[in-house]
C-alpha positions in Angstrom: -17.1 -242.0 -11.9 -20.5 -240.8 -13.0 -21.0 -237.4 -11.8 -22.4 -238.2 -7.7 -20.3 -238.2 -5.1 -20.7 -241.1 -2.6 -20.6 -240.3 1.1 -19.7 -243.4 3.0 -20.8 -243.6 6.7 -19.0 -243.6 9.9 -18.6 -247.2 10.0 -17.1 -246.8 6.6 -15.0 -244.7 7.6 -14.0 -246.2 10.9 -12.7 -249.6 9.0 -11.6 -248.8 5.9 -11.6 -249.6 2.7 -12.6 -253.5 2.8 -11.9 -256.5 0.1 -15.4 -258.0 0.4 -14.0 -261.5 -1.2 -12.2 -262.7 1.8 -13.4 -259.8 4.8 -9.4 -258.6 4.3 -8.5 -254.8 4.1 -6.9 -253.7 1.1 -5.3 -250.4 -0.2 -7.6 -248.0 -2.2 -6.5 -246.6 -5.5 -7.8 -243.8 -8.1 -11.2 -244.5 -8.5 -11.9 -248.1 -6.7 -8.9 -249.6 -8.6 -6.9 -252.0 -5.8 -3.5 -252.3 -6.4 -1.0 -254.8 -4.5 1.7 -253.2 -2.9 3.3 -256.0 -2.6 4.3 -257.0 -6.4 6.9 -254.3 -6.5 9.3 -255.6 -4.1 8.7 -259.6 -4.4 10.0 -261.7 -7.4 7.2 -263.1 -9.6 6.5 -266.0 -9.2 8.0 -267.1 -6.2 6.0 -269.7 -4.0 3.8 -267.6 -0.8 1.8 -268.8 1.8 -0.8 -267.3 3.9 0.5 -266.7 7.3 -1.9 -265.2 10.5 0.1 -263.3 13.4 -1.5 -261.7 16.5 -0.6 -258.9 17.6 -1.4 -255.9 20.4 -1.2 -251.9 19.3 1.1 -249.8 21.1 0.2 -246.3 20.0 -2.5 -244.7 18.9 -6.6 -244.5 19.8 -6.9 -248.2 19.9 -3.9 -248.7 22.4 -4.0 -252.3 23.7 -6.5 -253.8 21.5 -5.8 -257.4 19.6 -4.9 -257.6 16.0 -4.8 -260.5 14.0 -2.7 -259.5 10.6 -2.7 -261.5 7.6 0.2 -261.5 5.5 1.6 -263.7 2.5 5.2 -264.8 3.0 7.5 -266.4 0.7 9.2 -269.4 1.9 12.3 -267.3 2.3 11.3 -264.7 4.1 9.2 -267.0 6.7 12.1 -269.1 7.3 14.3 -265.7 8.7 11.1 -265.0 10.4 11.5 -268.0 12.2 15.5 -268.6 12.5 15.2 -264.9 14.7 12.3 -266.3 16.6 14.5 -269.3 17.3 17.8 -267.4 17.8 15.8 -264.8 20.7 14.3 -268.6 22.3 17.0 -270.7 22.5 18.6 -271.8 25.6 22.4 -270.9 26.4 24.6 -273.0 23.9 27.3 -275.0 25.9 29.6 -272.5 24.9 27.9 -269.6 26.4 27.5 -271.8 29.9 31.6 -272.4 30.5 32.3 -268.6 30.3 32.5 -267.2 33.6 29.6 -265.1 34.9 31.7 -262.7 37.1 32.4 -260.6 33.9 35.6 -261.2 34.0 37.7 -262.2 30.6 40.5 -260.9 28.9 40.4 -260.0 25.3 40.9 -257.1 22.6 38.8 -254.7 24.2 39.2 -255.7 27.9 41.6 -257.2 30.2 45.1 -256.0 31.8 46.6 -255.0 28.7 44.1 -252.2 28.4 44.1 -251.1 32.4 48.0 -250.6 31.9 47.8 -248.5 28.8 44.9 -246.4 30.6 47.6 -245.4 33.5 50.5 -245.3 30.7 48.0 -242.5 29.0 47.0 -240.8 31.7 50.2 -238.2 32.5 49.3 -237.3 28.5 45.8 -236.9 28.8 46.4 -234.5 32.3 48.9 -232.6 30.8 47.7 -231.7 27.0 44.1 -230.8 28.5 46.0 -228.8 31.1 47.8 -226.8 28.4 44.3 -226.5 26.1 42.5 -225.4 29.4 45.4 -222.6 30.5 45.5 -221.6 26.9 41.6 -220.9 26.5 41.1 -219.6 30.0 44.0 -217.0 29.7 42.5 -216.0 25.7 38.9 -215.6 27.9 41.0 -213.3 30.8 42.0 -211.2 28.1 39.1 -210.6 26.7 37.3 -209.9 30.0 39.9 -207.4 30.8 40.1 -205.9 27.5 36.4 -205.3 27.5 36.3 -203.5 31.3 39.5 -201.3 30.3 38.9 -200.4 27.1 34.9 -199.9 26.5 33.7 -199.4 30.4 33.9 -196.1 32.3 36.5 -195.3 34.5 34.9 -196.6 37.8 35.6 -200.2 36.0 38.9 -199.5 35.6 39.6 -198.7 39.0 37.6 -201.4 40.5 37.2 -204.7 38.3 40.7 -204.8 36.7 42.9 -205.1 39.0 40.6 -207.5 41.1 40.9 -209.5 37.6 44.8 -208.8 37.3 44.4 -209.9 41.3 42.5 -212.9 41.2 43.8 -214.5 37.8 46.1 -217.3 38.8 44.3 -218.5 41.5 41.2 -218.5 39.6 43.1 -219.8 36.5 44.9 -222.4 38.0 41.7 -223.8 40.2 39.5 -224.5 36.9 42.3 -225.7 34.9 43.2 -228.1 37.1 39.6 -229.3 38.0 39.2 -229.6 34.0 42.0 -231.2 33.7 41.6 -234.1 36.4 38.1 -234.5 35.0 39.2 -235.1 31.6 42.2 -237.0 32.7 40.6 -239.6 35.5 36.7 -239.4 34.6 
């Protein structure tokens, strides 16, 4: 520019830069160059036109308030616009209406085929997570008594090991079990 610096005012500020032509907002570049965004991702010379949708903000200061945004579509790009409006508007097709609406239906994913191999699985399922759960609870033991009777005084060894040595299948069995069922049935 010339030297001066220009300090716009809060109305300025508050809207933007502003294309003066037609009263549209545009993107400021380098020096009061305008640049359209636009020409990098649409084919040249394809055939636009000037669309106006309405619109309400969701976040921000101005939560709630009306827009109106102008946009210039190709003829492509409107038509998907409107084949998902369309799609999201459209009555039940005939199809849709002779399905039951109980829920019931048998297919790939659902039906008897799958209930049966659920209970044909589930003897497996109990019994390796059973195994798993013993193994790591009975590696986690050993490490809790290791820790008492090796690196803790003598008044742990005479009062929490053998409580542990005590209490270990009951304890073991109780959480492997309720692991197990839970992994098995839920």
């Amino acid at each position: 520019m010339n030297g001066r610096s220009v300090n716009p005012t809060d109305d300025e500020l508050e809207s933007g830069p502003r294309d003066h032509r037609n009263g549209s907002d545009v993107i400021a570049v380098n020096e009061g160059q305008w640049k359209d965004w636009t020409s990098t991702w649409r084919k040249g010379g394809a055939a636009t036109r000037h669309v106006t949708m309405t619109g309400t903000i969701t976040r921000g200061k101005k939560r709630g308030a009306s827009v109106d945004v102008e946009l210039d579509l190709t003829d492509h790009e409107l038509m998907q616009m409107t084949l998902s409006r369309d799609h999201l508007n459209s009555p039940p097709s005939v199809a849709q209406m002779d399905e039951p609406s109980s829920g019931c239906r048998c297919g790939v994913d659902s039906g008897p085929h799958i209930f049966l191999l659920g209970i044909l699985c589930l003897p497996f399922i109990f019994i390796g997570s059973f195994c798993v759960c013993f193994y790591f609870g009975l590696l986690t033991w050993y490490n809790i008594f290791s820790y008492f009777y090796d690196e803790k005084s003598i008044c742990y060894r005479i009062t929490l090991c053998p409580l542990l040595v005590i209490f270990f299948p009951i304890l073991i069995m109780l959480f492997t079990l309720g692991i197990s069922f839970y992994a098995a049935f839920v």
